[in-house]
matplotlib code that plots the C-alpha trace (Angstrom):
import matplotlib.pyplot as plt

x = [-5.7, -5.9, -9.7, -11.0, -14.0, -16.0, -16.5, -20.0, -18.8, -18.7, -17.8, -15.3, -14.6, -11.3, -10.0, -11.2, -13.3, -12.6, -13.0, -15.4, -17.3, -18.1, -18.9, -21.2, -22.7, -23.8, -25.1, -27.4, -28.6, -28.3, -26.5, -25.5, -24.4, -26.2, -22.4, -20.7, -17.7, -14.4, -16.9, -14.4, -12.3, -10.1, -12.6, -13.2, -16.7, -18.1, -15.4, -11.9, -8.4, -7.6, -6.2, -7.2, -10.2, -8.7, -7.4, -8.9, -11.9, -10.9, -12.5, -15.4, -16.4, -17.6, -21.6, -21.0, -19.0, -22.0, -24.2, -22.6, -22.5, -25.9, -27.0, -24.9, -26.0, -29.2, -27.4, -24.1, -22.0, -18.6, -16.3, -15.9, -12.6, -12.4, -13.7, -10.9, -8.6, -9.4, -9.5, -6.0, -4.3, -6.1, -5.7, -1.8, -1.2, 0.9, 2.3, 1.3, -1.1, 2.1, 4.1, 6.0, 8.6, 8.0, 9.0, 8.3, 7.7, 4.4, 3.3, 3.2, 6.7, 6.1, 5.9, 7.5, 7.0, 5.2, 2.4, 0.4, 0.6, -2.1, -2.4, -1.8, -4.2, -6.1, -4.2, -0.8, 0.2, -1.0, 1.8, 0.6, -2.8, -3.8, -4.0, -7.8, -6.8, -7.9, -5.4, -4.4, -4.8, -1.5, -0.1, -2.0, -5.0, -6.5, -9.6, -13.1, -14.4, -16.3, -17.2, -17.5, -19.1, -18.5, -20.9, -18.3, -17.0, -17.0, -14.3, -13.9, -10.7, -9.3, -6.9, -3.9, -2.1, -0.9, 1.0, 1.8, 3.6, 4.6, 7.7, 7.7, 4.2, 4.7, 2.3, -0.5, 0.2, 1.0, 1.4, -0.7, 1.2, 1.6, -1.9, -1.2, -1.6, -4.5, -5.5, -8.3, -10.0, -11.8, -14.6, -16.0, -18.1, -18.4, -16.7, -13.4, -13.5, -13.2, -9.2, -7.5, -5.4, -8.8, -10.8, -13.2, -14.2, -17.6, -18.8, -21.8, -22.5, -22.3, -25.4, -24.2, -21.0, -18.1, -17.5, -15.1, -11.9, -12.3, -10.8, -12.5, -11.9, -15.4, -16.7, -19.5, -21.7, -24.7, -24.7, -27.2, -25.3, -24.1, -26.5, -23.5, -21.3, -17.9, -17.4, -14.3, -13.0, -14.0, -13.7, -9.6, -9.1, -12.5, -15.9, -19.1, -22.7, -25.4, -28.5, -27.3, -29.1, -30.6, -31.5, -28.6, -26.1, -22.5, -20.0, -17.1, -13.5, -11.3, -8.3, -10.0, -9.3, -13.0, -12.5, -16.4, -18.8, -22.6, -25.1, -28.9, -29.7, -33.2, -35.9, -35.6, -33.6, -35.4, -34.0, -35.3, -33.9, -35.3, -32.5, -32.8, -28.8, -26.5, -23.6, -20.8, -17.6, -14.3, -12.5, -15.5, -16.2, -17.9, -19.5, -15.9, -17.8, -21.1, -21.9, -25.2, -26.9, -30.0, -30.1, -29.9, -31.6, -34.2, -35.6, -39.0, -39.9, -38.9, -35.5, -34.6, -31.5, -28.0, -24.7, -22.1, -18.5, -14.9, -11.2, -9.8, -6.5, -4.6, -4.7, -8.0, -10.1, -12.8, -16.3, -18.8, -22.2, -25.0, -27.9, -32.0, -35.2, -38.6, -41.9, -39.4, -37.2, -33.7, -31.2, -27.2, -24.9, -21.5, -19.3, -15.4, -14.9, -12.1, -14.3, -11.5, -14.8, -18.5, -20.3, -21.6, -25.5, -27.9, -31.6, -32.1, -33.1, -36.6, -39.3, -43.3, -44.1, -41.5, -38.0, -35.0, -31.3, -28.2, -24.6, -23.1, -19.3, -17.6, -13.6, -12.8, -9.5, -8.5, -6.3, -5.3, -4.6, -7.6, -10.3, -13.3, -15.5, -19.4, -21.9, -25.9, -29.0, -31.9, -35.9, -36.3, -40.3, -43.1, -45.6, -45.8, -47.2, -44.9, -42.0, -38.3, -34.3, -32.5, -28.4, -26.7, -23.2, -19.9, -16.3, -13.6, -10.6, -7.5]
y = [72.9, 75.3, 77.6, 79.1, 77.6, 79.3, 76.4, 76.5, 75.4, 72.0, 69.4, 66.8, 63.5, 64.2, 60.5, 57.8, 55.4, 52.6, 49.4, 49.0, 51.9, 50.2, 46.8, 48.9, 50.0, 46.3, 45.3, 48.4, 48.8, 44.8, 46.5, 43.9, 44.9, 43.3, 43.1, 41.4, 40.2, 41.3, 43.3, 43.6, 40.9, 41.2, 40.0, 36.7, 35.5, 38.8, 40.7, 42.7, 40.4, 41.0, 44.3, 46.4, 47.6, 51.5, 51.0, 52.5, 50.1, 49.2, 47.0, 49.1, 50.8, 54.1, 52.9, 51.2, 54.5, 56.3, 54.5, 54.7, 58.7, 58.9, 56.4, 57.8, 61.0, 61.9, 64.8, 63.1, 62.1, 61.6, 64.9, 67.0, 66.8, 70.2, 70.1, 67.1, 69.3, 72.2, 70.2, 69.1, 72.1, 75.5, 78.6, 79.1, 76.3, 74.2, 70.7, 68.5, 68.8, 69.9, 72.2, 72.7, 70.0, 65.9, 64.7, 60.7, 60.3, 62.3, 59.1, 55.5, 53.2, 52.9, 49.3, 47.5, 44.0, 41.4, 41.5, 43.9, 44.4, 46.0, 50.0, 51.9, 53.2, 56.0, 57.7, 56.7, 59.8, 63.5, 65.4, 64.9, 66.7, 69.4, 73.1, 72.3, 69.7, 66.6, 64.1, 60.5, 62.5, 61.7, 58.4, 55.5, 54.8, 56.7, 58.3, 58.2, 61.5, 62.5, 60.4, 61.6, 60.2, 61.1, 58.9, 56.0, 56.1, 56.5, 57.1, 58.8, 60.9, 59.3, 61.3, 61.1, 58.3, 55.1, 53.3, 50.3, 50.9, 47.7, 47.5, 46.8, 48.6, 52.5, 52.8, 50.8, 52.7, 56.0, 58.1, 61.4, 62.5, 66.1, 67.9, 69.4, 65.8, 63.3, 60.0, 59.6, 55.7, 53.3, 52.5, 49.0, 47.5, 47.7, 44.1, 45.5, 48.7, 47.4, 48.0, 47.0, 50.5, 52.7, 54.0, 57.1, 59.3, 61.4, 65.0, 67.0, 70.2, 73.7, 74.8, 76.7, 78.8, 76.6, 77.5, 79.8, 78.9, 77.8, 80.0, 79.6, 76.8, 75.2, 75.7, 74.0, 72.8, 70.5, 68.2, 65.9, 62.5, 60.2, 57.1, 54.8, 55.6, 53.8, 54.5, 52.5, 54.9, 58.0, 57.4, 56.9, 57.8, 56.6, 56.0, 55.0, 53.2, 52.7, 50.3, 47.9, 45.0, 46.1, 49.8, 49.6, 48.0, 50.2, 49.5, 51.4, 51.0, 48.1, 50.4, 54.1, 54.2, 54.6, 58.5, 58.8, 58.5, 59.1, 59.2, 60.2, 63.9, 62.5, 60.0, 56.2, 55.5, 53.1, 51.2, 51.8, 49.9, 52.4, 54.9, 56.4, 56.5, 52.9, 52.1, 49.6, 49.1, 46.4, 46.9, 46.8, 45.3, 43.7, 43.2, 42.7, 44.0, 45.5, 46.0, 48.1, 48.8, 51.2, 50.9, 53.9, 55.0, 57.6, 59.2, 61.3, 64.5, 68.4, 68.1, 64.8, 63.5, 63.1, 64.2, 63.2, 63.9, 63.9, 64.6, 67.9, 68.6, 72.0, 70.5, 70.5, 67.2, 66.8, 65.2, 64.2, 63.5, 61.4, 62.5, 62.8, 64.2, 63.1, 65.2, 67.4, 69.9, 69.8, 71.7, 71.5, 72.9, 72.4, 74.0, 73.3, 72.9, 75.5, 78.0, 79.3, 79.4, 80.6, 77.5, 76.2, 75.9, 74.9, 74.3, 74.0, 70.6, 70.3, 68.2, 67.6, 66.1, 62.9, 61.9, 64.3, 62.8, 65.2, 64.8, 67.8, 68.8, 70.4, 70.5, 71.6, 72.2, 73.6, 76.4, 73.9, 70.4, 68.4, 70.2, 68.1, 69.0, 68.4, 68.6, 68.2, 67.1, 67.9, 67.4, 71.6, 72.0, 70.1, 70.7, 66.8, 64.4, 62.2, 63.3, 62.4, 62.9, 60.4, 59.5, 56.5, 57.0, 59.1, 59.4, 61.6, 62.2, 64.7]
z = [-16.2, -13.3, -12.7, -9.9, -8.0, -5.9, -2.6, -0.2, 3.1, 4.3, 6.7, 6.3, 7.9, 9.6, 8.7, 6.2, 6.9, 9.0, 8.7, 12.5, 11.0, 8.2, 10.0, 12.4, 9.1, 7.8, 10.9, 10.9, 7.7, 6.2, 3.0, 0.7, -3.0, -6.3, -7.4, -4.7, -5.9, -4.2, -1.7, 1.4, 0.2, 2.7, 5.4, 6.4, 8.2, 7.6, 9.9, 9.8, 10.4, 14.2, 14.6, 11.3, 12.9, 13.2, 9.1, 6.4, 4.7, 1.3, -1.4, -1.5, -4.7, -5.3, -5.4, -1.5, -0.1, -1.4, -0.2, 3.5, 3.6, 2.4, 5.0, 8.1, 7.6, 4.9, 3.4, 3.8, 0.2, -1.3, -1.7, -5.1, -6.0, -5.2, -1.9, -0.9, -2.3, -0.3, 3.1, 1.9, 1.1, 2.2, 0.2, 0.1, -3.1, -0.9, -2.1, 0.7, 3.3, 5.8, 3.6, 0.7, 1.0, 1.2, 4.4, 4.8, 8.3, 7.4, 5.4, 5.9, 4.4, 0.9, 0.3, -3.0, -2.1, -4.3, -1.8, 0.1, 3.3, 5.7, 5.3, 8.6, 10.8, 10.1, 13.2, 12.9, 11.5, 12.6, 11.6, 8.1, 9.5, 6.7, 7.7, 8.9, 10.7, 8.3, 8.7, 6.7, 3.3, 1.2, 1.0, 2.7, 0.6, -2.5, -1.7, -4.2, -4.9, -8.5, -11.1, -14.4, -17.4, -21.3, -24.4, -24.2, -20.4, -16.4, -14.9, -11.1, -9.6, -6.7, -4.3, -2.2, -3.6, -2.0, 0.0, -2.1, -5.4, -7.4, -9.3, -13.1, -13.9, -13.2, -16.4, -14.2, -10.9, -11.3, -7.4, -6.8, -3.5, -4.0, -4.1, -7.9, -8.8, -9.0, -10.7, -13.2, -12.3, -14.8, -13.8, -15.3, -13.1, -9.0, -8.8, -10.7, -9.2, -5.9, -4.6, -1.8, -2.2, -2.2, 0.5, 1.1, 3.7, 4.0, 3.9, 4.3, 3.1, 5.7, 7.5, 10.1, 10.2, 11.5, 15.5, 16.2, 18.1, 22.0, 23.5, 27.2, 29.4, 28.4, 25.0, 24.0, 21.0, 19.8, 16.8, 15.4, 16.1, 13.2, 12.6, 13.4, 16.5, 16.9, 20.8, 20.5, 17.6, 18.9, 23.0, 22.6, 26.5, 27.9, 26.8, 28.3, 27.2, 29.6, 29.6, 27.2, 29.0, 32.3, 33.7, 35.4, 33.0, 32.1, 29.6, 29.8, 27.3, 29.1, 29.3, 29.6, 33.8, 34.3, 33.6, 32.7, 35.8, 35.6, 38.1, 37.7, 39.9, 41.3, 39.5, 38.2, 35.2, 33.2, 30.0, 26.4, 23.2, 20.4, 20.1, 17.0, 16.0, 16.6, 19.2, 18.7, 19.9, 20.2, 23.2, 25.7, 29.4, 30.3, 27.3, 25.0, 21.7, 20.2, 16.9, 16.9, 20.3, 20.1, 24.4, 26.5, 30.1, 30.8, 33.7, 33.6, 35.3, 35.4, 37.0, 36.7, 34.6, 34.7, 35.7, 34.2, 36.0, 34.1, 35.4, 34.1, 33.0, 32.2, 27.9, 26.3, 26.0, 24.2, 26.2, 23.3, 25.1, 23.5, 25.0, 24.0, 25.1, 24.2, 24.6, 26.5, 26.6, 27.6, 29.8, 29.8, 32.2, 32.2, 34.9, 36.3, 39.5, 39.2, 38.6, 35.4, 33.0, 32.6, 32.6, 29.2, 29.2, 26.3, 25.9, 22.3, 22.5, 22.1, 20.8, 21.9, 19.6, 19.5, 19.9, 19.6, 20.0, 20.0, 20.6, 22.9, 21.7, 25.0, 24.9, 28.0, 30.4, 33.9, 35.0, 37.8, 38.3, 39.9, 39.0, 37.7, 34.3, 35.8, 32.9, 34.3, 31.7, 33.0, 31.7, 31.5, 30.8, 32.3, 29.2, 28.5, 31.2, 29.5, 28.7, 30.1, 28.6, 27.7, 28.2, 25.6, 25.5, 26.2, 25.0, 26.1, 23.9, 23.7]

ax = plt.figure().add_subplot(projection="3d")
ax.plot(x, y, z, "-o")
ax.set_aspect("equal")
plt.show()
C-alpha cells in the first residue's frame, strides 16, 4: 500500500527515551496513570535496576509517552508513522536506516531465550544512525507512533522491531526490521498495552528552517530548553550545575576531568530555586544524584555575568549552555583562543517583562591543539532596575 505524503518539517528525538528521562519526568510533574497496572514494571521502589539508566523506558503505553512529549515540550507529541519513517530512511527507499543490506553489528544480539533480558542502551550502536543522524531505530525496542481507530477497534503502528523474539509463536511476534515493514498493535486497555519490548521517542513540529551545516570553527545556535534536562545523558564528556544548595555550590560529572570551568566577569552571584525547566543527573559529585533541581546563580547589572571556559580540540564538540535572563537582555560571545573563527555572538534573548531561559548550541573546534573555547553572558541593556542573567547548567559532548 505505497502513496506519496507530502511531510512539514520536524524535529526528532535522536534516541528513545530513556529510562533517567523518564524518572526525571515523575519527579517533576507527579504523573501517575488511572490504569497503573504493569506501569514500568520493570522498576522497583519507584527507580531503574542499577545500570539501565541510558536503556530505552519500556512498559509505558501509548497514553503515558503522550503524555511525556506533550509535557517536556507543549507542542511536543508522538511521530506519524510517516514522519518515523522518514527520520529512518530519507528519500532514497533504503531497507534499513544504514543501507540496503542487514548487517547485525548495526543492531543489538537477537535474543531467543525463555526470558528477557535488558535492551541495550540507547547509544550502544551509532553505526546504525539513519541518514539524519537518528540512531537506535531498528532492532532494540519497537517504537509507538499513530493510533488508529475503526467502529469496533484501536489499534497503533509500532516501528523498528525488536530485540527479543520468542521461539514457538512467530504468529504472536512478528519482526518489522526493514523500514518497508511495520506492525499493527491491539490496543485493549493501557494496562495490556504496556510491553517490555516497546518504547517511544518525541517530536515536535518545524518552526524554523533546520541550521545549515557548521562549517566554521564556532557555530552557534539558541533553543528553548526541554522542561526535563538529563545532564548525565546529554553531558557524556563533562557537565556542570551550579547553585544547587549555596551561591557558591558546583556539581560537576564524577568522571568528566573538570573540562567545564565558570567564573562570574564582575558582580555577586546569588542563588535562585525557580528555574523554569528541571535538572537531574546519576553520576554526580559531590552531590552523587539529582532528580529535578530548579537552582541556578544570577548576578545583576549591565555587564555582569559569566564566562564560561572549555578545552578545544582539532574534532568538533558540542557545548550546550543553559543560560536565562530576567527583565534583561542578554549578550553571547563566543571566541577561540586560536583565533581560526569569527566569534559567535547573540542577543536575542530578551524579556522585560519576566523570565526567559534558553539553551545555546555551539559545536566548536580548533585549527590547533590547546586552544581554549571562551563563551561570555553578559546582562546587555540596563532598561530594568532589576534585572540580571542567569547560568544553571552545562554539558560538553563529541
Amino acid at each position: 500500500h505505497d502513496y506519496v505524503v507530502s511531510i512539514q518539517s520536524f524535529y526528532i528525538d535522536k534516541y528513545p527515551v530513556t529510562n533517567a528521562q523518564f524518572k526525571t519526568f515523575l519527579a517533576t510533574t507527579g504523573y501517575r496513570p488511572k490504569d497503573s497496572h504493569n506501569f514500568l514494571k520493570h522498576w522497583v521502589n519507584g527507580t531503574y535496576p542499577s545500570g539501565w539508566e541510558n536503556k530505552p523506558v519500556t512498559w509505558v503505553g501509548i497514553e503515558d509517552a503522550r503524555i511525556y512529549c506533550e509535557a517536556r515540550d507543549p507542542k511536543g507529541r508522538l511521530p506519524n508513522e510517516w514522519e518515523w519513517q522518514y527520520a529512518a530512511q530519507g528519500s532514497d527507499g533504503r531497507l534499513y536506516p544504514w543501507g540496503n543490506t542487514y548487517d547485525p553489528t548495526r543492531v543489538p544480539v537477537i535474543d531467543k531465550s525463555r526470558s528477557m533480558r535488558a535492551p541495550d542502551d540507547v547509544t550502544a550502536h551509532p553505526t546504525g544512525a539513519s541518514p539524519f543522524g537518528v540512531e537506535d531505530l531498528v532492532g532494540n525496542v519497537y517504537q509507538w507512533t499513530n493510533e488508529f481507530r475503526d467502529e469496533h477497534t484501536r489499534a497503533a503502528i509500532i516501528r523498528g522491531g525488536n530485540y527479543y523474539q520468542a521461539q514457538g509463536s512467530m504468529w504472536y511476534q512478528p519482526q518489522s526490521y526493514k523500514l518497508s515493514e511495520h506492525t499493527k498493535y491491539l490496543l485493549l486497555a493501557p494496562s495490556i498495552d504496556r510491553s517490555g519490548g516497546i518504547g517511544f521517542r518525541c517530536v515536535t513540529d518545524g518552526v524554523t528552517k533546520p541550521p545549515k551545516p557548521c562549517t566554521a570553527n564556532i557555530c552557534g545556535s539558541i533553543l528553548a530548553p526541554s522542561a526535563v534536562v538529563s545532564l548525565t545523558f546529554d553531558g557524556t564528556r563533562d557537565w556542570k550545575h551550579w547553585g544547587l544548595d549555596t551561591a557558591t555550590s558546583v556539581d560537576r560529572k564524577i568522571n568528566g576531568g573538570d573540562k567545564i570551568q565558570a567564573t562570574a566577569l564582575s558582580g555577586i552571584p546569588m542563588r535562585y530555586t525557580n528555574n523554569p525547566n528541571s535538572f537531574s543527573w546519576t553520576d554526580g559529585t559531590p552531590d552523587s544524584t539529582e532528580t529535578a533541581s530548579t537552582t541556578g546563580i544570577y548576578v545583576s547589572g549591565v555587564g555582569n555575568g559569566f564566562k564560561v571556559t572549555v578545552p578545544a580540540t582539532t574534532s568538533y564538540q558540542i557545548l550546550k549552555l543553559y543560560v536565562g535572563v530576567y527583565h534583561a537582555k542578554g549578550k553571547l560571545t563566543a571566541t577561540l583562543s586560536d583565533n581560526s573563527s569569527p566569534a559567535y555572538i547573540d542577543n536575542s534573548l530578551i524579556n522585560f517583562s519576566n523570565t526567559l531561559n534558553g539553551v545555546y548550541v555551539i559545536r566548536f573546534k580548533s585549527a590547533s591543539a590547546g586552544a581554549v573555547l571562551s563563551v561570555i553572558f553578559v546582562e546587555d541593556d540596563g532598561s530594568s532596575a532589576d534585572g540580571n542573567v542567569t547560568l544553571q547548567s552545562a554539558t560538553l559532548s563529541e
